[in-house]
C-alpha positions as CSV (number, residue, x, y, z in Angstrom):
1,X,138.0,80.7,-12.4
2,X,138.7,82.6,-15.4
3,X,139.7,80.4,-18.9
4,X,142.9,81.7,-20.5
5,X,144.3,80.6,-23.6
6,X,147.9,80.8,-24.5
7,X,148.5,80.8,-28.4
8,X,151.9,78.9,-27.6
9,X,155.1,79.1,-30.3
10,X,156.9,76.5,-29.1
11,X,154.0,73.5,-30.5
12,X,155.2,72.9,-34.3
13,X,158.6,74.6,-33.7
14,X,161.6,74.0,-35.7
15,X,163.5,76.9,-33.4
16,X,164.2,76.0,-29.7
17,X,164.1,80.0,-28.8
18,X,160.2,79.5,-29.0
19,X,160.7,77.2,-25.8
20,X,163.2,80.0,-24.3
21,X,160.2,82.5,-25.4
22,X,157.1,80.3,-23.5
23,X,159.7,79.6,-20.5
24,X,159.7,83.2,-19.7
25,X,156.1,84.3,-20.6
26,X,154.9,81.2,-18.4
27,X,156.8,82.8,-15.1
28,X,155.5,86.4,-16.4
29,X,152.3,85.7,-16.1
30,X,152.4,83.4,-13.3
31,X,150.1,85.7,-11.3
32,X,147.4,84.9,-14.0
33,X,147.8,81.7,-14.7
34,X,148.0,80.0,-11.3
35,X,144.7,80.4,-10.2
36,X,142.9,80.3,-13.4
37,X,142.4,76.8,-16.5
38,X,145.2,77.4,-19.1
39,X,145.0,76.1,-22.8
40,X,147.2,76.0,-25.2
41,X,147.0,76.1,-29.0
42,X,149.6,76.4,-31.6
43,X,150.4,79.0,-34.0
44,X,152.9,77.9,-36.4
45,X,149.7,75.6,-37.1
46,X,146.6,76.3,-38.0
47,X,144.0,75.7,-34.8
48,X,141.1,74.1,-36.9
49,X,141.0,73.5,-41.1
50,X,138.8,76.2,-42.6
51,X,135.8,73.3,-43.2
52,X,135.9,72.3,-39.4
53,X,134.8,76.2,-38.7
54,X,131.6,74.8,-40.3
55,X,130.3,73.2,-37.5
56,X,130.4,73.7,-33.8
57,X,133.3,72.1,-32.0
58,X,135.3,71.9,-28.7
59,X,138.5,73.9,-29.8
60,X,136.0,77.0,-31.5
61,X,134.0,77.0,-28.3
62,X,137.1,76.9,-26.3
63,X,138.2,80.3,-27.9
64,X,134.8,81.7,-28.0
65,X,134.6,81.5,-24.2
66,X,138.2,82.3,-23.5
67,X,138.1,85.3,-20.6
68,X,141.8,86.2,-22.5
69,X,144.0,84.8,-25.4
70,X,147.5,85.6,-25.2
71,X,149.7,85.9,-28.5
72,X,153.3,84.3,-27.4
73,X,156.3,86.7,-28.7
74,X,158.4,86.0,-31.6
75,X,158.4,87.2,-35.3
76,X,154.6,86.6,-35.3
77,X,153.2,90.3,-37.6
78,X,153.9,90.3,-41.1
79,X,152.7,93.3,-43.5
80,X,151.5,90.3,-46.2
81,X,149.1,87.5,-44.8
82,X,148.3,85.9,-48.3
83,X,151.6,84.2,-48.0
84,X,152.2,81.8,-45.2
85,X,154.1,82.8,-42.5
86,X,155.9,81.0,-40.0
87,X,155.1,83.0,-37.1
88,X,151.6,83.3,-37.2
89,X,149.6,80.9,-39.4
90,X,145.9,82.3,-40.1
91,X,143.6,83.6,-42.3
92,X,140.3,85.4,-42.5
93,X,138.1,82.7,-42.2
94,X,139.7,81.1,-38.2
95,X,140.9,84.5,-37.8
96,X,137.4,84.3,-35.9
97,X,139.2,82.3,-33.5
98,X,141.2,84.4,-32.1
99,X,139.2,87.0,-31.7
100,X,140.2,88.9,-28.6
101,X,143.9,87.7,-28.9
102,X,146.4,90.1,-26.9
103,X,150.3,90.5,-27.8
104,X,152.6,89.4,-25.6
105,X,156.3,91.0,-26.5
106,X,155.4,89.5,-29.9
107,X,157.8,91.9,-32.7
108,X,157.0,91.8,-37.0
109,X,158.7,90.8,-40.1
110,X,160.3,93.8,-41.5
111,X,159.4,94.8,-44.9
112,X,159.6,98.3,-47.3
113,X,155.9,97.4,-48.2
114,X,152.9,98.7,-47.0
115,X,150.4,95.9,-45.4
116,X,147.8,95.1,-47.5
117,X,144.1,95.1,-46.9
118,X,143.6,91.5,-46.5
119,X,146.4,91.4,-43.5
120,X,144.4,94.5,-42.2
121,X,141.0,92.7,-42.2
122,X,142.4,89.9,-40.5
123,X,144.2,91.6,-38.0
124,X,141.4,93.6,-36.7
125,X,139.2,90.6,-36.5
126,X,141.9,88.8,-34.4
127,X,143.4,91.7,-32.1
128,X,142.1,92.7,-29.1
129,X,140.2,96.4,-29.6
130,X,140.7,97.6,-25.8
131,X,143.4,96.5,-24.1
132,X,146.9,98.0,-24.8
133,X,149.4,95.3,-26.4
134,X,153.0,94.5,-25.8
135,X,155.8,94.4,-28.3
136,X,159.3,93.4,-28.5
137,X,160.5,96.5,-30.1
138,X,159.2,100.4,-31.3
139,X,159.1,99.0,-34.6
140,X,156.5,96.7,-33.8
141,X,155.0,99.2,-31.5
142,X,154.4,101.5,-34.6
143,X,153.1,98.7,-36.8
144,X,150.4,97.8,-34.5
145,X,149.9,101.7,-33.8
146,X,149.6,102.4,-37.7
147,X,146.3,99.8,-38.1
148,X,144.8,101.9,-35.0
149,X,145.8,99.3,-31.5
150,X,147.1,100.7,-28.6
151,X,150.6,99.3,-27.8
152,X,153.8,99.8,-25.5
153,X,157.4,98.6,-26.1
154,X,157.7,96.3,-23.2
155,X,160.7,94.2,-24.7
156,X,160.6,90.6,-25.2
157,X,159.5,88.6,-21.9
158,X,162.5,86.9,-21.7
159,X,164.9,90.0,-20.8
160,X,161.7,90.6,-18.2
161,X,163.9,89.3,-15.4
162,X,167.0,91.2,-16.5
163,X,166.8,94.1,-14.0
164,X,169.2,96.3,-13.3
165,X,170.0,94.6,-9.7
166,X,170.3,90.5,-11.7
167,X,172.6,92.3,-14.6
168,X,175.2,93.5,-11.9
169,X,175.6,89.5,-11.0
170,X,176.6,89.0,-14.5
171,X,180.6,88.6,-14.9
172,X,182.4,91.7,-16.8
173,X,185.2,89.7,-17.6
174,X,186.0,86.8,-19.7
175,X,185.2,83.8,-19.2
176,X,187.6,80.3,-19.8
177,X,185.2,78.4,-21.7
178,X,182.1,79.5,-24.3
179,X,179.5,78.2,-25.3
180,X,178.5,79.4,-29.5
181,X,175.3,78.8,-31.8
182,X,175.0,79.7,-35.2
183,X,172.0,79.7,-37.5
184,X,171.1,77.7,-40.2
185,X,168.9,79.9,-42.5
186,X,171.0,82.9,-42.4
187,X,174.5,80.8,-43.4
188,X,177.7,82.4,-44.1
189,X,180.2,79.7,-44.2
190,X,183.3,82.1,-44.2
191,X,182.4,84.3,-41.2
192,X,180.9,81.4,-39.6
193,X,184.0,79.5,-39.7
194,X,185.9,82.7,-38.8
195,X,183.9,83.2,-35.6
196,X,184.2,79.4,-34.4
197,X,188.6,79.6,-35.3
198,X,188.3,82.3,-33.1
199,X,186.6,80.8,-30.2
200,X,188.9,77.7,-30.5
201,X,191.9,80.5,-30.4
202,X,190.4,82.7,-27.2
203,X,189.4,79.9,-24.9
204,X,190.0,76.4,-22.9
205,X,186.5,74.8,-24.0
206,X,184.1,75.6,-26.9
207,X,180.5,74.3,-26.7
208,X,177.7,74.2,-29.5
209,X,174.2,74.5,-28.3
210,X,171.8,73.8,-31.8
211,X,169.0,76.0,-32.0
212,X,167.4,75.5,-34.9
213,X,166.5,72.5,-36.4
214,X,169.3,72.4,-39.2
215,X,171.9,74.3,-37.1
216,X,173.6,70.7,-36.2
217,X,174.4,69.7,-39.8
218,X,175.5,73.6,-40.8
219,X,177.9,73.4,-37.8
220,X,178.9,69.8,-39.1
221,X,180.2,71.4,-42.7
222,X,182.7,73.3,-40.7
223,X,186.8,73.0,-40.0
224,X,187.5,71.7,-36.5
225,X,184.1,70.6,-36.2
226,X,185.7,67.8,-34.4
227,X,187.0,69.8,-31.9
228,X,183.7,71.5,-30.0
229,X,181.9,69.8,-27.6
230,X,178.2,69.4,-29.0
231,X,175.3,69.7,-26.8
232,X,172.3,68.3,-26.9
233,X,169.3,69.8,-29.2
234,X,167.0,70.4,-26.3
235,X,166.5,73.2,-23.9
236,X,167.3,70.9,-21.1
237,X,170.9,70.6,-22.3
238,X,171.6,74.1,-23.0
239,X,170.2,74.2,-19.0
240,X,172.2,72.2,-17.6
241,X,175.5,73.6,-18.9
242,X,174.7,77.1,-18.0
243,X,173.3,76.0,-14.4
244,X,176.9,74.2,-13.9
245,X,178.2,76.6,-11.5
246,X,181.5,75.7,-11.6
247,X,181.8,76.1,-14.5
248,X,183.6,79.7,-16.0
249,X,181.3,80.6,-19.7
250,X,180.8,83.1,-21.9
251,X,178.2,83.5,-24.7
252,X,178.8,84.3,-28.0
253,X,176.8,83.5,-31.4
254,X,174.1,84.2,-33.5
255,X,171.2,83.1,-32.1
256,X,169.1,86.0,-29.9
257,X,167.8,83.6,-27.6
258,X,170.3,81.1,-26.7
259,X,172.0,84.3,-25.9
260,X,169.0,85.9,-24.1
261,X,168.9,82.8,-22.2
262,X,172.5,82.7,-20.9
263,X,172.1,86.2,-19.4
264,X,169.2,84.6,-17.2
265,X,171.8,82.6,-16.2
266,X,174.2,84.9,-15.1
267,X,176.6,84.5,-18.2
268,X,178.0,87.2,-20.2
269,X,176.5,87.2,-23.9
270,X,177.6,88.5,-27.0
271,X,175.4,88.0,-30.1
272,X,176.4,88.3,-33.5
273,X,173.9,89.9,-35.2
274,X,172.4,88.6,-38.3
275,X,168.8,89.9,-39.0
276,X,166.5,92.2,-37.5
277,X,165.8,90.9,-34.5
278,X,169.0,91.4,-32.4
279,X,168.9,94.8,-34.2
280,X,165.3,96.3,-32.9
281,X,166.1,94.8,-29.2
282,X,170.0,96.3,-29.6
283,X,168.8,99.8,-30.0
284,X,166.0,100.4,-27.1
285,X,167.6,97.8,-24.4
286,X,171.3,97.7,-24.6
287,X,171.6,94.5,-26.0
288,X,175.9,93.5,-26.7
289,X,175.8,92.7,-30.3
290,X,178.7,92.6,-33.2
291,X,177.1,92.9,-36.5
292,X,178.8,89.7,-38.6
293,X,180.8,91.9,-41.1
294,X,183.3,92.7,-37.4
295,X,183.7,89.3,-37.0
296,X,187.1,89.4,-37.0
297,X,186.9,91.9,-34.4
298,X,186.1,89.2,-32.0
299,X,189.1,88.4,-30.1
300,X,189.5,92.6,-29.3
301,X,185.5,92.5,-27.6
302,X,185.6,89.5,-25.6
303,X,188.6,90.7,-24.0
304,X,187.3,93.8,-23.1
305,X,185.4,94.0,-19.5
306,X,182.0,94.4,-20.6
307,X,179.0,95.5,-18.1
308,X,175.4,93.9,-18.5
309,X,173.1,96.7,-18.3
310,X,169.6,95.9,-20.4
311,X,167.7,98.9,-20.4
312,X,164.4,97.8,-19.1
313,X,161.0,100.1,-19.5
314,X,160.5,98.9,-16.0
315,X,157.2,101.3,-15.8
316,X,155.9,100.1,-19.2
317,X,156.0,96.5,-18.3
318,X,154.3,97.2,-15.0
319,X,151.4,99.1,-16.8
320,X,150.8,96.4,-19.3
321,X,150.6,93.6,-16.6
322,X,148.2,95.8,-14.4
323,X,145.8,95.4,-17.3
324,X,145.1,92.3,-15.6
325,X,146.1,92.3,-12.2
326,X,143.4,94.8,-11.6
327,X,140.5,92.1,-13.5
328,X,141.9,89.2,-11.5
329,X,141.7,91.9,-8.1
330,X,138.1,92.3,-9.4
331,X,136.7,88.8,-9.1
């Protein structure tokens, strides 16, 4: 029995995506997990202080004797590691912990500056040397690339499932009712309010599903507020309502996942984009985004019949999991 460790998003998030993110990666790598003692440790947190590395401990021998360390998707590379990051919260010195760690459809901050030596160091004590890693995008891809890994745009895990045969189940047309996020750290309270008039205008029932952890009292500040039907802040709730069968719903907002996750669901998704993320996925898989300054272009798209067709690297996503279907065929 092999020991695996999952360096898991979704413990210290203030972004219920990272759940939608370990969801996914959990039923991707269900043929190595089942059989095998799973452990997970954060890393918006730091695993251990930089003192407890002094002395031997449970968690550093836990990660010393890992058999594989998985890195769990999201923004998690950044070109400047002397600033704290969200994504990814280490430094040289428990860098040692996660020594071996493999990417998982994890993508990178974008920045017009070159990495630094210090994020170098650390990254090459904490990657994996051998295996081949998976990103969310070609920009990632070619970041990892740069600092000499080997790595393949596999797309984020959780447009894994999205195959050509589950996107033809996906309604073209529009639906009665939608269901709209919006996010909190990237606010534009005229657009914003736009996009939800417009919702309220093109259909019977508008829902708001908060993402993030401030997205409730953003969405609060707004006209007609009083008017949406608010959804719980939990993955669970956001469930429910897209498992409700009988129930007719579209997709449209701002957040990547919540509109990632309604396409697993068999709901057609637009996302308004509003950083890089939707961006980087839009251009290699075929992604449905309106960039925010078409907002008012809205109405015309939602009308329109629109085909799901996310443009999997079926082939890359099968040679990245072999990796380790062929070590667990080995034991």
């Amino acid at each position: 029995m092999k020991k695996i460790l999952l360096f898991d998003t979704s413990q210290g998030t203030k972004n219920l995506g990272d759940f939608i993110i370990m969801d996914a990666i959990h039923k991707q790598l269900q043929f190595l997990l089942e059989n095998n003692f799973v452990i997970s440790y954060p890393t918006h947190m730091p695993i251990l202080h930089s003192y407890q590395m002094l002395r031997k401990n449970e968690v550093s021998k836990a990660c010393r004797e890992a058999d594989y360390k998985f890195l769990c998707g999201t923004n998690l590379f950044a070109h400047n590691l002397l600033h704290i990051t969200l994504g990814w919260n280490i430094n040289l010195i428990d860098a040692k912990n996660y020594e071996g760690s493999i990417s998982i459809g994890c993508g990178s901050v974008p920045s017009d500056k070159k990495i630094n030596s210090y994020t170098k160091a650390v990254y090459h004590k904490a990657l994996n040397h051998e295996v081949v890693h998976s990103t969310r995008d070609e920009r990632t891809k070619d970041f990892l690339e740069s600092l000499g890994f080997q790595a393949i745009n596999t797309g984020c895990p959780t447009t894994w499932s999205l195959t050509e045969e589950f996107c033809k189940e996906i309604p073209k047309e529009k639906a009665s009712n939608v269901v709209f996020t919006l996010t909190d750290y990237k606010q534009d309270e005229q657009k914003d309010e736009m996009l939800l008039q417009l919702l309220l205008e093109n259909y019977e029932n508008v829902y708001f599903w908060p993402q993030g952890d401030a997205d409730y009292d953003y969405f609060r500040k707004m006209k007609n507020a009083d008017k949406v039907k608010l959804l719980g802040a939990n993955l669970a709730s956001y469930h429910h309502l897209l498992s409700n069968d009988a129930l007719d719903l579209d997709y449209v907002g701002t957040r990547l996942h919540a509109g990632i996750y309604a396409m697993q669901h068999k709901r057609r998704s637009i996302i308004i984009n509003v950083d890089n993320r939707a961006k980087d996925m839009a251009r290699t898989y075929g992604l449905h985004i309106i960039e925010r300054e078409q907002i008012q272009d809205v109405p015309n798209y939602i009308k329109q019949e629109i085909e799901t067709n996310i443009k999997l690297n079926v082939e890359n996503i099968k040679k990245w999991k072999q990796q380790f279907e062929k070590c667990e065929e080995e034991k």
